[in-house]
C-alpha positions as CSV (number, residue, x, y, z in Angstrom):
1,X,5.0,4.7,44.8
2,X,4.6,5.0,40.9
3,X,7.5,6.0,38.8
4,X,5.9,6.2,35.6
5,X,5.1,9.2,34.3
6,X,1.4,10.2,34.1
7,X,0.5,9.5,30.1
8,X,-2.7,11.5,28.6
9,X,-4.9,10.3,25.5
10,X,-2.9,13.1,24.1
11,X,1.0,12.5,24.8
12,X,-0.1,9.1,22.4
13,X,1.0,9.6,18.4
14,X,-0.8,7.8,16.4
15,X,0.6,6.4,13.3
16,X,-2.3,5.8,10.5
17,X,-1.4,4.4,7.2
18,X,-1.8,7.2,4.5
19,X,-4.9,6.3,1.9
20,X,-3.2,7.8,-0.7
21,X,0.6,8.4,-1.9
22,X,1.0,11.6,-4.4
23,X,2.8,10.8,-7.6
24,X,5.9,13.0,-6.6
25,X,6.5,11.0,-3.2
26,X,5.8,7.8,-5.1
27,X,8.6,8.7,-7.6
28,X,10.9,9.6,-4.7
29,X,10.6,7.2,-2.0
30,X,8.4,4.2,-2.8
31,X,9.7,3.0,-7.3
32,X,13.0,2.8,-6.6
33,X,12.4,0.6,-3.8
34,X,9.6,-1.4,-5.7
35,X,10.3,-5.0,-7.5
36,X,10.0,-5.2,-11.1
37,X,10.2,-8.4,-13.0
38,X,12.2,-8.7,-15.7
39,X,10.2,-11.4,-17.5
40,X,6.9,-11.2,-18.6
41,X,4.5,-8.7,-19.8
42,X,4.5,-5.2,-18.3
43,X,1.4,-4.3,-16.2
44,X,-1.3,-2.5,-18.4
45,X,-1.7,0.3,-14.9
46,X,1.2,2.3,-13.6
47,X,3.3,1.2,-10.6
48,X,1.9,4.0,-8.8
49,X,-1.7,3.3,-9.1
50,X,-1.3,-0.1,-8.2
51,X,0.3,1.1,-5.1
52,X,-2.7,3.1,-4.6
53,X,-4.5,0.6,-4.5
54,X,-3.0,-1.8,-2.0
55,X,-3.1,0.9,0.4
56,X,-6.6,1.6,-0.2
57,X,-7.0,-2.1,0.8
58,X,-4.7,-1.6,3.6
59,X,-6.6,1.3,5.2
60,X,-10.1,-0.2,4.8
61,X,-9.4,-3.8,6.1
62,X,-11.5,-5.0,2.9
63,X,-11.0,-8.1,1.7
64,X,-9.0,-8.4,-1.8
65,X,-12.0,-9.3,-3.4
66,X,-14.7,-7.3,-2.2
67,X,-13.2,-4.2,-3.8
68,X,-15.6,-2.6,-6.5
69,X,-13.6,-3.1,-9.4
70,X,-14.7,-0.7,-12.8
71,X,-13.4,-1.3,-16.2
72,X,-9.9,0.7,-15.4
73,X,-9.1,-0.7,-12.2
74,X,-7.1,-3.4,-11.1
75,X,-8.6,-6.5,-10.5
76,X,-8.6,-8.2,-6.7
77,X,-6.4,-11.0,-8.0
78,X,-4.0,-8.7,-10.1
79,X,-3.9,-6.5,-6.7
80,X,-3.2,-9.5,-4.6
81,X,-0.5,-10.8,-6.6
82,X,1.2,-7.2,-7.0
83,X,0.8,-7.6,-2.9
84,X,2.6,-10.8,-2.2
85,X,5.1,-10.5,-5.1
86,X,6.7,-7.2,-3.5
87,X,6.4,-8.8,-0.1
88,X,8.1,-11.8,-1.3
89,X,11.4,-9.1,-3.0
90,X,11.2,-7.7,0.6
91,X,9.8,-4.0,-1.4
């Protein structure tokens, strides 16, 4: 005799990672979680748009430097560090 319950396709939740944060729910939940050195030079883009961008990288499964990079953009290897220095601070 089964004792699990029946599960449908539908009873599943899936959990997608968002494309995009807004600036408002950056501001709230993401900066002041986010590592910021305190040597250096500042980065030339905001905090928020380089967070952007990681999760476009994220969602697509791209590789860092197969992203089509314009004059304004980050660039893969500015992206990458950003990446591993806030998964080093544990952000």
């Amino acid at each position: 005799m089964d004792t699990h319950p029946a599960t449908t396709a539908s009873s599943f939740v899936s959990h997608r990672l968002p494309t995009k944060v807004s600036h408002t729910a950056f501001n709230r939940y993401m900066e002041p979680h986010v590592y910021r050195p305190q040597k250096g030079p500042h980065p030339q883009r905001s905090l928020y748009k380089i967070f952007n961008d990681i999760l476009y990288v994220f969602h697509t499964g791209m590789q860092w430097e197969q992203r089509q990079t314009h004059r304004q953009e980050l660039h893969d290897t500015n992206g990458y560090q950003w990446h591993n220095r806030w998964s080093k601070a544990g952000s």
